[in-house]
BALOBA-1460 file (C-alpha; in Angstrom, 3 decimals):
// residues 287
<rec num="1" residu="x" x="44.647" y="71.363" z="-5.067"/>
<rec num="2" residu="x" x="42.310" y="69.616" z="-2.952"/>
<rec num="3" residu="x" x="39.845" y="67.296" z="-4.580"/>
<rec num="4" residu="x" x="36.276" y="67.069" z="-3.396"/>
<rec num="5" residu="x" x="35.243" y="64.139" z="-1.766"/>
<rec num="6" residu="x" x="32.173" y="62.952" z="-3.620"/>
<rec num="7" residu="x" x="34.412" y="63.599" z="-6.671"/>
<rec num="8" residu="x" x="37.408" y="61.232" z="-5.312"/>
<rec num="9" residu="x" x="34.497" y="58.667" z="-4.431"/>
<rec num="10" residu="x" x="33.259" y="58.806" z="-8.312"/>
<rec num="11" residu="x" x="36.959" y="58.380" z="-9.699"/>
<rec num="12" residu="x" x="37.316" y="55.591" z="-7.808"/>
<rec num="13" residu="x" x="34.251" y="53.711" z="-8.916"/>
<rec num="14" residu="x" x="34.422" y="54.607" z="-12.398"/>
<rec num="15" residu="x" x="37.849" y="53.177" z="-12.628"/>
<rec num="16" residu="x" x="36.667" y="49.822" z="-10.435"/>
<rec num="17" residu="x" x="34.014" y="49.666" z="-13.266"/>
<rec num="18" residu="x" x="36.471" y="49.450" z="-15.855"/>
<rec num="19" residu="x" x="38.642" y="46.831" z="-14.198"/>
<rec num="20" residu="x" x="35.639" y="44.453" z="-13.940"/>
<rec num="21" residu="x" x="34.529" y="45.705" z="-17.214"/>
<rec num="22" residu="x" x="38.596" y="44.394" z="-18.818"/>
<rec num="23" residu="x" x="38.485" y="41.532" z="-16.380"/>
<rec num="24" residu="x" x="35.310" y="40.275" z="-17.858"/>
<rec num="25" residu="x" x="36.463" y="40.659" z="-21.578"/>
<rec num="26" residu="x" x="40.029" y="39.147" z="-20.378"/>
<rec num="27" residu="x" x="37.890" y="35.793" z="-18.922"/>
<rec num="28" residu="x" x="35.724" y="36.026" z="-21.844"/>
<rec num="29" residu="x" x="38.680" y="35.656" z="-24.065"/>
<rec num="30" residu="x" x="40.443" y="33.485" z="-21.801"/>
<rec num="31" residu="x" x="37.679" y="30.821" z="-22.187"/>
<rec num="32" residu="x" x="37.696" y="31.159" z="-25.475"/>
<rec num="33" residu="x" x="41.308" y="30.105" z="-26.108"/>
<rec num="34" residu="x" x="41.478" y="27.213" z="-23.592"/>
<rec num="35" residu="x" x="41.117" y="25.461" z="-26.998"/>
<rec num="36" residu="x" x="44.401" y="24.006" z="-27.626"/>
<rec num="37" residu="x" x="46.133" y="24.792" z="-30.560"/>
<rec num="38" residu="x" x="48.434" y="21.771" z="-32.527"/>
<rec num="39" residu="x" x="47.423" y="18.184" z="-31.197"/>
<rec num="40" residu="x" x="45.926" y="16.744" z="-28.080"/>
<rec num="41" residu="x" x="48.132" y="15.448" z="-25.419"/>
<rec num="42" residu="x" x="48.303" y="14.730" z="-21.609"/>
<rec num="43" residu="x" x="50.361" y="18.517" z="-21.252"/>
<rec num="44" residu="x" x="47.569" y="20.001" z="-22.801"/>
<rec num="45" residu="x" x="44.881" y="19.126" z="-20.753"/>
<rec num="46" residu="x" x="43.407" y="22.288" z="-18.751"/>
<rec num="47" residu="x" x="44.354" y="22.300" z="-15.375"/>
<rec num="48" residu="x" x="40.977" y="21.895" z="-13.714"/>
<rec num="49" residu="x" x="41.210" y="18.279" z="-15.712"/>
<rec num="50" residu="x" x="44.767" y="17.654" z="-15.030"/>
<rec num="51" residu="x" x="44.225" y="18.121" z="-11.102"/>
<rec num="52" residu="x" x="40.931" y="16.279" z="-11.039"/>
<rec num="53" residu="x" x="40.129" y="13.154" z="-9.383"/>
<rec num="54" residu="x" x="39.964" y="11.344" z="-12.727"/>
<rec num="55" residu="x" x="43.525" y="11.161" z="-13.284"/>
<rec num="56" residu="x" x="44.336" y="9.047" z="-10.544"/>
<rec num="57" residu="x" x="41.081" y="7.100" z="-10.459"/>
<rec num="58" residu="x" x="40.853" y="5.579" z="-13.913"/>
<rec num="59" residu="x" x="43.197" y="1.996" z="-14.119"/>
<rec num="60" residu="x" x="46.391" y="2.101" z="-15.828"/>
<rec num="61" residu="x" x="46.360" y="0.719" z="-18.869"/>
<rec num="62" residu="x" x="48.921" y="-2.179" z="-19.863"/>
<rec num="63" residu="x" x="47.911" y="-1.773" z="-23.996"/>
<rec num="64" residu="x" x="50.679" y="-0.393" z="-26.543"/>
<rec num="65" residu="x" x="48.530" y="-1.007" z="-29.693"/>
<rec num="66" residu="x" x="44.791" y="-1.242" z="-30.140"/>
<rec num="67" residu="x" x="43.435" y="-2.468" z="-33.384"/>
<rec num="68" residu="x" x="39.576" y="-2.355" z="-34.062"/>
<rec num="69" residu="x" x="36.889" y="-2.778" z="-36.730"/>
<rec num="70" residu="x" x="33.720" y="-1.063" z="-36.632"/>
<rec num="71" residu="x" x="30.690" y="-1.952" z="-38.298"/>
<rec num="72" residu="x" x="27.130" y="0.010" z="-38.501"/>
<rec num="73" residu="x" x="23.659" y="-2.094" z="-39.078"/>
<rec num="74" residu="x" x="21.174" y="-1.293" z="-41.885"/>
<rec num="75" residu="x" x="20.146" y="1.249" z="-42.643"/>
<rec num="76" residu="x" x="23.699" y="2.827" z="-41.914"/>
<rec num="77" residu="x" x="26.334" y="1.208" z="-44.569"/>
<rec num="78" residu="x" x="30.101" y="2.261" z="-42.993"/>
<rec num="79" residu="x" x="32.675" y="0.182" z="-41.620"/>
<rec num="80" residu="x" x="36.106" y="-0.067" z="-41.612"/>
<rec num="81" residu="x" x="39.512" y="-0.559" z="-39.473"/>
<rec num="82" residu="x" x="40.963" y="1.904" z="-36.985"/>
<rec num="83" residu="x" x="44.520" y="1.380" z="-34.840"/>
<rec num="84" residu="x" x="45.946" y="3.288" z="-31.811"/>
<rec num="85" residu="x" x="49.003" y="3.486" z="-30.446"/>
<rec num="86" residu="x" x="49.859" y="4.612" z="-26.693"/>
<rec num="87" residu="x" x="52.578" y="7.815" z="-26.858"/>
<rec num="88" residu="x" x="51.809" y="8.936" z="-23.295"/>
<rec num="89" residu="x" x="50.837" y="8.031" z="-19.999"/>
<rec num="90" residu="x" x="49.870" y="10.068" z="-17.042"/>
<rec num="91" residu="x" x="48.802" y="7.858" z="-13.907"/>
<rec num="92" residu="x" x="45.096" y="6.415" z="-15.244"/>
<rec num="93" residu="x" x="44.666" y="8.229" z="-18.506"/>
<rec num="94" residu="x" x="46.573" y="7.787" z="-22.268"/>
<rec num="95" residu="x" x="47.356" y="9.720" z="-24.987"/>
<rec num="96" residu="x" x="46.737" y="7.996" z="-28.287"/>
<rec num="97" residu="x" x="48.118" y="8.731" z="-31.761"/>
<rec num="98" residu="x" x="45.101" y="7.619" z="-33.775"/>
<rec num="99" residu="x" x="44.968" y="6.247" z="-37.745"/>
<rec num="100" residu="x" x="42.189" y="4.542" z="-39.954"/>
<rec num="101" residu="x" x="41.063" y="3.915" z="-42.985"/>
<rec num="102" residu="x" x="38.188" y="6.326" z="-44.471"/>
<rec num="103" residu="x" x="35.370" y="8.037" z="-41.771"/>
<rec num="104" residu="x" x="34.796" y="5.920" z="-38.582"/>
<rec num="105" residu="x" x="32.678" y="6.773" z="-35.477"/>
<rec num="106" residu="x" x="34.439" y="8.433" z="-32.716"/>
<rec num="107" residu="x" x="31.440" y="8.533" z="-30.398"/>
<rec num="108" residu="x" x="32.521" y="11.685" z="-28.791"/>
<rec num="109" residu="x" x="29.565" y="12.949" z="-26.367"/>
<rec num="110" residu="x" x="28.103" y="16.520" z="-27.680"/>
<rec num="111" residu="x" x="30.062" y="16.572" z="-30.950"/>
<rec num="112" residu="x" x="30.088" y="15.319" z="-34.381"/>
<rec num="113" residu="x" x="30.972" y="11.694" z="-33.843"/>
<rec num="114" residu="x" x="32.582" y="11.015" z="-37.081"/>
<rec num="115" residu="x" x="36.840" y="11.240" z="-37.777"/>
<rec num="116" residu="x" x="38.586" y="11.571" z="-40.960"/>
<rec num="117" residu="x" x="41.876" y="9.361" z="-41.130"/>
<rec num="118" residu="x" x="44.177" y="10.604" z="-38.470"/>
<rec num="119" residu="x" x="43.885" y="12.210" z="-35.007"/>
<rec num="120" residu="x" x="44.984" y="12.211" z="-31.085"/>
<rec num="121" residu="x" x="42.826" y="11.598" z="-27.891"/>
<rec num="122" residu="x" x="43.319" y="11.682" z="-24.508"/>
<rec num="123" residu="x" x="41.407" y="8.792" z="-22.614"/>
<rec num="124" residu="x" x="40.951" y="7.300" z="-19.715"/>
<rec num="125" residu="x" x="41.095" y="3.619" z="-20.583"/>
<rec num="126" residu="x" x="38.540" y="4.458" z="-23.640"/>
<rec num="127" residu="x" x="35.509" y="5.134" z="-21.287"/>
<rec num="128" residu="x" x="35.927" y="8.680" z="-21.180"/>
<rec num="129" residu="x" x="37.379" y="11.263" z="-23.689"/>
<rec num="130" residu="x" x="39.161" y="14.083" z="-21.846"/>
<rec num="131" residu="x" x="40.459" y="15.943" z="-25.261"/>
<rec num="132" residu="x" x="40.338" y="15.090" z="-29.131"/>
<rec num="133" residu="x" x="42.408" y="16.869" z="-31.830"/>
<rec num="134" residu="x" x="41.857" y="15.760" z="-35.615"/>
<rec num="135" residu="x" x="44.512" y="18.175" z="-38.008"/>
<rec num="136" residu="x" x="44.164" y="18.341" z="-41.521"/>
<rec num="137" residu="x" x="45.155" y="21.742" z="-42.233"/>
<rec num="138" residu="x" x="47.669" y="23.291" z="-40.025"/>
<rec num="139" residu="x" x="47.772" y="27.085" z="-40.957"/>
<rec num="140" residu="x" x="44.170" y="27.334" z="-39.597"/>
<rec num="141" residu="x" x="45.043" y="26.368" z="-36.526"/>
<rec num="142" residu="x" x="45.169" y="29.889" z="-34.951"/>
<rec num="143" residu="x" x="42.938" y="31.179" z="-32.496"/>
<rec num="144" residu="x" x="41.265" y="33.132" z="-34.616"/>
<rec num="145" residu="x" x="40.988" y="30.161" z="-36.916"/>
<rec num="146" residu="x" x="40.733" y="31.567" z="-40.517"/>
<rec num="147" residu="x" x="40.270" y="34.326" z="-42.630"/>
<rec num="148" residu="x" x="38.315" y="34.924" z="-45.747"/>
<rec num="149" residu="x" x="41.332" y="34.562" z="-47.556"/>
<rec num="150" residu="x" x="42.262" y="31.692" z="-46.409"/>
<rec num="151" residu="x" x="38.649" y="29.754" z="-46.754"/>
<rec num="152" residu="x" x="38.267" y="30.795" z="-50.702"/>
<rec num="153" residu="x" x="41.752" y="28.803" z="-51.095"/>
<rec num="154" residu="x" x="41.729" y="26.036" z="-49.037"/>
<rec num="155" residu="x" x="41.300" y="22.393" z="-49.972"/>
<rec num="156" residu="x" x="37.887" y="21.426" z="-49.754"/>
<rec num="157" residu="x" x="38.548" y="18.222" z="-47.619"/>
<rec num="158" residu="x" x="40.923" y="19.907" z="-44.916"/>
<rec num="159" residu="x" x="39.517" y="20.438" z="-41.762"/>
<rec num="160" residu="x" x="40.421" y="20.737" z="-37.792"/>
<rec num="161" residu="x" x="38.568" y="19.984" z="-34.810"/>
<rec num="162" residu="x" x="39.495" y="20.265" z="-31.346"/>
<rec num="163" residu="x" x="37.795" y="19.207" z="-27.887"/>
<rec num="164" residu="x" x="38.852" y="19.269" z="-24.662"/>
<rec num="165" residu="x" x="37.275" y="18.974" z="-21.517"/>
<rec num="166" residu="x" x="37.299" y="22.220" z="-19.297"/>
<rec num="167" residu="x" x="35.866" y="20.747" z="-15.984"/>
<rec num="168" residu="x" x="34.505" y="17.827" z="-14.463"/>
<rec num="169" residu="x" x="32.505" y="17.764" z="-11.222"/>
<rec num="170" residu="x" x="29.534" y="16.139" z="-8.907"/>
<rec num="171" residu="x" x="30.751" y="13.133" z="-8.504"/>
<rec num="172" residu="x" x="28.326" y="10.188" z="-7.465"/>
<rec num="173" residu="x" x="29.103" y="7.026" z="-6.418"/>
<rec num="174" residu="x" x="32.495" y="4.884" z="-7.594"/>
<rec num="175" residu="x" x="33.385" y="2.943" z="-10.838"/>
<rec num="176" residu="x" x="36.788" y="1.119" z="-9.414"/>
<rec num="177" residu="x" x="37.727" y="-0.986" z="-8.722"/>
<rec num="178" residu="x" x="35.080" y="-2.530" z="-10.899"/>
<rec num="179" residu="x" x="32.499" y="-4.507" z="-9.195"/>
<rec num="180" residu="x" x="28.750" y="-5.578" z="-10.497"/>
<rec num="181" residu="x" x="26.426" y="-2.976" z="-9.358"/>
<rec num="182" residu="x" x="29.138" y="0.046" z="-9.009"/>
<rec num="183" residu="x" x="27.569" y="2.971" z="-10.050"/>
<rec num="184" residu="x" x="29.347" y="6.437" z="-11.270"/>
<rec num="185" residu="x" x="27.383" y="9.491" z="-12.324"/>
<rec num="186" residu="x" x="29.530" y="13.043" z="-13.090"/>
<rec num="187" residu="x" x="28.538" y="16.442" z="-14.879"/>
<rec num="188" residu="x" x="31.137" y="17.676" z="-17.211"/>
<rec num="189" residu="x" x="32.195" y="21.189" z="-19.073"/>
<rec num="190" residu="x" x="33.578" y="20.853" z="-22.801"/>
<rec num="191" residu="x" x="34.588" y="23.335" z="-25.467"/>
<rec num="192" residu="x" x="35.062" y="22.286" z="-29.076"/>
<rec num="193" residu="x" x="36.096" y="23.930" z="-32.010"/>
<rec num="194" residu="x" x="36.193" y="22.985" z="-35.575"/>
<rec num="195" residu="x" x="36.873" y="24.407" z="-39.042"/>
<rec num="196" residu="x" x="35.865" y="23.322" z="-42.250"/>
<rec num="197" residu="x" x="36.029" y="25.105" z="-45.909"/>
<rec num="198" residu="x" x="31.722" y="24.956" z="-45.680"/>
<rec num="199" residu="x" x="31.369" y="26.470" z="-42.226"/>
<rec num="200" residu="x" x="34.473" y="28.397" z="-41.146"/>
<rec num="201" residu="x" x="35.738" y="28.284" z="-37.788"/>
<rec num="202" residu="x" x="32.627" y="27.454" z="-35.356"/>
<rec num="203" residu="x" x="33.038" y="27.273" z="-31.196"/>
<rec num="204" residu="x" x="30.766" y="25.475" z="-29.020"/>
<rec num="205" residu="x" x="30.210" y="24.981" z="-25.321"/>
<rec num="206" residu="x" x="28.785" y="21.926" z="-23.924"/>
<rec num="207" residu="x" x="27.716" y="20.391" z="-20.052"/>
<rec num="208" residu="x" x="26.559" y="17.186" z="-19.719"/>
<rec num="209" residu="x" x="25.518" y="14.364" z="-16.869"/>
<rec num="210" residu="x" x="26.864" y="10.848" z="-17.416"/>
<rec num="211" residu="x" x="25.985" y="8.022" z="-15.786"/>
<rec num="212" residu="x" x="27.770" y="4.637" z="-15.480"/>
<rec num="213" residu="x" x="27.282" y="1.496" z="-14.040"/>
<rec num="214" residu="x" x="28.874" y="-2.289" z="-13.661"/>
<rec num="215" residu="x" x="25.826" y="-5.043" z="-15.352"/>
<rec num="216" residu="x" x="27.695" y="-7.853" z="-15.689"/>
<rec num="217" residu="x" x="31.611" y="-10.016" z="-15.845"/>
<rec num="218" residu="x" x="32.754" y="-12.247" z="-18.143"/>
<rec num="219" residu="x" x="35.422" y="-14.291" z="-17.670"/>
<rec num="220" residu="x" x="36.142" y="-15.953" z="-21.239"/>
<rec num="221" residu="x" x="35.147" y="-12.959" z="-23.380"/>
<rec num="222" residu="x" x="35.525" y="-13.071" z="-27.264"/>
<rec num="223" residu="x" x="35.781" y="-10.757" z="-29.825"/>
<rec num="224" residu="x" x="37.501" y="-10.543" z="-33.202"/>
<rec num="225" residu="x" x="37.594" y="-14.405" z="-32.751"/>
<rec num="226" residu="x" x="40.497" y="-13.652" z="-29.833"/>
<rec num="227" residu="x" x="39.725" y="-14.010" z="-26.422"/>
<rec num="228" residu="x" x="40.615" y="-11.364" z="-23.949"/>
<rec num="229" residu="x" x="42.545" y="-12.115" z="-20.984"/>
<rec num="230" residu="x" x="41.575" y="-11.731" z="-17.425"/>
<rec num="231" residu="x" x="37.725" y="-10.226" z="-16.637"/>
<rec num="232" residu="x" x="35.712" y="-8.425" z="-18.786"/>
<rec num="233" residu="x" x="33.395" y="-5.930" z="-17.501"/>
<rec num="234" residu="x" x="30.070" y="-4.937" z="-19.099"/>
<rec num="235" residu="x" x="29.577" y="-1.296" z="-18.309"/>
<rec num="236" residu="x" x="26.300" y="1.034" z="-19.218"/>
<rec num="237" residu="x" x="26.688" y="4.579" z="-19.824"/>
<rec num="238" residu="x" x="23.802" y="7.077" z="-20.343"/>
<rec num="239" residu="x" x="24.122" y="10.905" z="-21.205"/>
<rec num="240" residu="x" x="21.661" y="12.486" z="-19.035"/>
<rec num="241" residu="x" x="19.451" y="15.316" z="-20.551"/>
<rec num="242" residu="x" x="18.462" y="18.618" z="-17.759"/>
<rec num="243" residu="x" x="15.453" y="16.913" z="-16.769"/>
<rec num="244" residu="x" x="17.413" y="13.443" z="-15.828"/>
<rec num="245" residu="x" x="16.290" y="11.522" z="-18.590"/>
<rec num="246" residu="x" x="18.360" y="9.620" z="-20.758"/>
<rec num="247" residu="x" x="19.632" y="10.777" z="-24.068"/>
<rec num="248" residu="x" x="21.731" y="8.716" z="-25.421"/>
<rec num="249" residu="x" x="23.468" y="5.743" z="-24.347"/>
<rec num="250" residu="x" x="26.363" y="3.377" z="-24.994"/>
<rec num="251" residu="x" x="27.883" y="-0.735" z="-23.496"/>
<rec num="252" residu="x" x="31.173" y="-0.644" z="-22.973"/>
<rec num="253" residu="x" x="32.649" y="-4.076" z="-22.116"/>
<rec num="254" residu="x" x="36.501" y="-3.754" z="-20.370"/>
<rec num="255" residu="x" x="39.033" y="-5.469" z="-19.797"/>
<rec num="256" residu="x" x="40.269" y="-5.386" z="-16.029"/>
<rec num="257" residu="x" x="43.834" y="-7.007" z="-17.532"/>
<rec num="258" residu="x" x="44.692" y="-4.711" z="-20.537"/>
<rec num="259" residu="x" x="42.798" y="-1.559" z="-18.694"/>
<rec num="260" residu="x" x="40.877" y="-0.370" z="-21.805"/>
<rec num="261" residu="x" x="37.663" y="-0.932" z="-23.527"/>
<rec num="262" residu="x" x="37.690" y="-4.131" z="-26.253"/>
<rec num="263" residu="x" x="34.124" y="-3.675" z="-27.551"/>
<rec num="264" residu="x" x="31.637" y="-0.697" z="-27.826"/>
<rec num="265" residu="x" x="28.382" y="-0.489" z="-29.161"/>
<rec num="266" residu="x" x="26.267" y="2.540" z="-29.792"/>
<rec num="267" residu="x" x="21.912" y="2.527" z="-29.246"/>
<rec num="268" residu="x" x="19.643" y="4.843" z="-30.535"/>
<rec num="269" residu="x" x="16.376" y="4.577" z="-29.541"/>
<rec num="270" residu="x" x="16.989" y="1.515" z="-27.734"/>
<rec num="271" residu="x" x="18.305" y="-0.385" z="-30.880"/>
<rec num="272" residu="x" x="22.162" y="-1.113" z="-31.682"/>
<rec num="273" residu="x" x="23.559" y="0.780" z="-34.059"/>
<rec num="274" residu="x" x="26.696" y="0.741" z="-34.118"/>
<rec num="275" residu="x" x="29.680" y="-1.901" z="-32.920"/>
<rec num="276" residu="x" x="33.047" y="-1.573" z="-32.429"/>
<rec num="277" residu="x" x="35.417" y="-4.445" z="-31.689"/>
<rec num="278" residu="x" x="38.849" y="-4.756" z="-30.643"/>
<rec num="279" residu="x" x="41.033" y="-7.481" z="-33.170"/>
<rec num="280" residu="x" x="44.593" y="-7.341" z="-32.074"/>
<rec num="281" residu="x" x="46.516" y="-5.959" z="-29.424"/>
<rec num="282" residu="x" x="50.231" y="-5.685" z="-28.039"/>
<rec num="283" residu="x" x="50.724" y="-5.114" z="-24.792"/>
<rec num="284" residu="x" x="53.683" y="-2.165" z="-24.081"/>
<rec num="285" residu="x" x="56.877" y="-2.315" z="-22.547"/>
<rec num="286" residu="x" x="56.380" y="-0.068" z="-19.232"/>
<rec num="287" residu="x" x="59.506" y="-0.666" z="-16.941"/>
């Protein structure tokens, strides 16, 4: 039997239509599971991140264990103690088991900043957070998250959250090697995901500028009555809003010797709010 033409022609495009039609519900589902499931790590990282520039251009860190305090200023009352300790290293960036005592700051860019007591991150050298993983209850951590069931008998205080970035581009200028008046400005993609017993399972989709740049050195820093070895650098970074102005920003100071950041501290609307400090360190054993 001998099909018309403009028939043939119509088969063809209706079935083209639903190939793009199942491609676009594939990608749409696609991005929504490039959410990690268990904890963050190195492996885990997607592979626009993995294969970008960053990885090789952040400083190896020499740090095994991080202790800090963090303190807030009136009217905010928290503080506390926080330690890391390095599990994995990939070229410049770390993967970090993370403990504390009570709710601390994270200071995560386009997410709730605070942590509950235990968590992983993925960092290069503490200036920038390529994916977070906090796990208090592991049977939600499913792509789907949760159902009803499941939220009417969970704990109240278990919770996940996830983040992870998904891509980083426009690059502008050059942090390292660290000089005064080096300048670094990149836009970045970032899913998150969290679940609590009050909300459910929530996703969210960020992009945002950052800006960096070199102020000042010091060579005979202090903090948490220790001084750091080597040269510390004090380094500015602003999030940028769509129209270029600044919306939040944050001094890191680093050191060039243990590769990571010793002290933090947050501003809103100009005014410190927030400090953390590093108080003890060991350095790892890398062969």
């Amino acid at each position: 039997m001998r099909v018309h033409p403009s028939v043939t022609g119509c088969l063809a495009a209706l079935l083209m239509a639903g190939l793009l039609q199942g491609c676009a519900a594939f990608m749409g589902e696609a991005e929504k599971d490039r959410i990690f499931r268990g904890v963050a790590s190195i492996s885990k990282l997607a592979p626009a991140i993995r294969q970008s520039p960053l990885v090789s251009y952040c400083p190896a860190t020499s740090i095994g264990e991080i202790g800090f305090t963090f303190r807030q200023f009136p009217e905010r009352t928290a503080s506390g103690r926080e330690s890391f300790r390095v599990t994995e290293r990939l070229q410049g960036i770390a993967g970090l088991s993370m403990f504390g005592d009570g709710h601390k700051p994270m200071g995560l860019p386009g997410i709730d900043d605070w942590s509950m007591s235990s968590g992983r991150i993925v960092s290069c050298g503490g200036l920038f957070t390529l994916a977070f993983s906090e796990t208090q209850s592991p049977e939600h951590d499913t792509p789907e998250c949760i159902s009803p069931v499941q939220l009417i008998a969970s704990p109240e205080h278990r919770s996940n959250r996830r983040y992870t970035l998904t891509q980083i581009s426009d690059y502008t200028g050059g942090l390292f090697p660290l000089r005064v008046g080096n300048e670094l400005t990149l836009s970045y993609s970032a899913l998150s995901r969290s679940w609590s017993r009050q909300s459910g399972c929530v996703d969210s989709h960020y992009f945002r500028r950052m800006q960096y740049i070199v102020l000042s050195t010091n060579d005979a820093f202090t903090t948490g009555g220790k001084t750091i070895p080597g040269r510390v650098y004090l380094i500015e970074r602003t999030l940028l809003d769509e129209a270029g102005g600044v919306s939040a920003r944050r001094d890191y100071y680093f050191s060039d010797v243990l590769g990571w950041v010793v002290m933090e501290v947050e501003y809103e609307n100009g005014l410190p709010v927030t400090v953390k400090e590093m108080v003890d360190w060991q350095r790892a054993n890398i062969n």
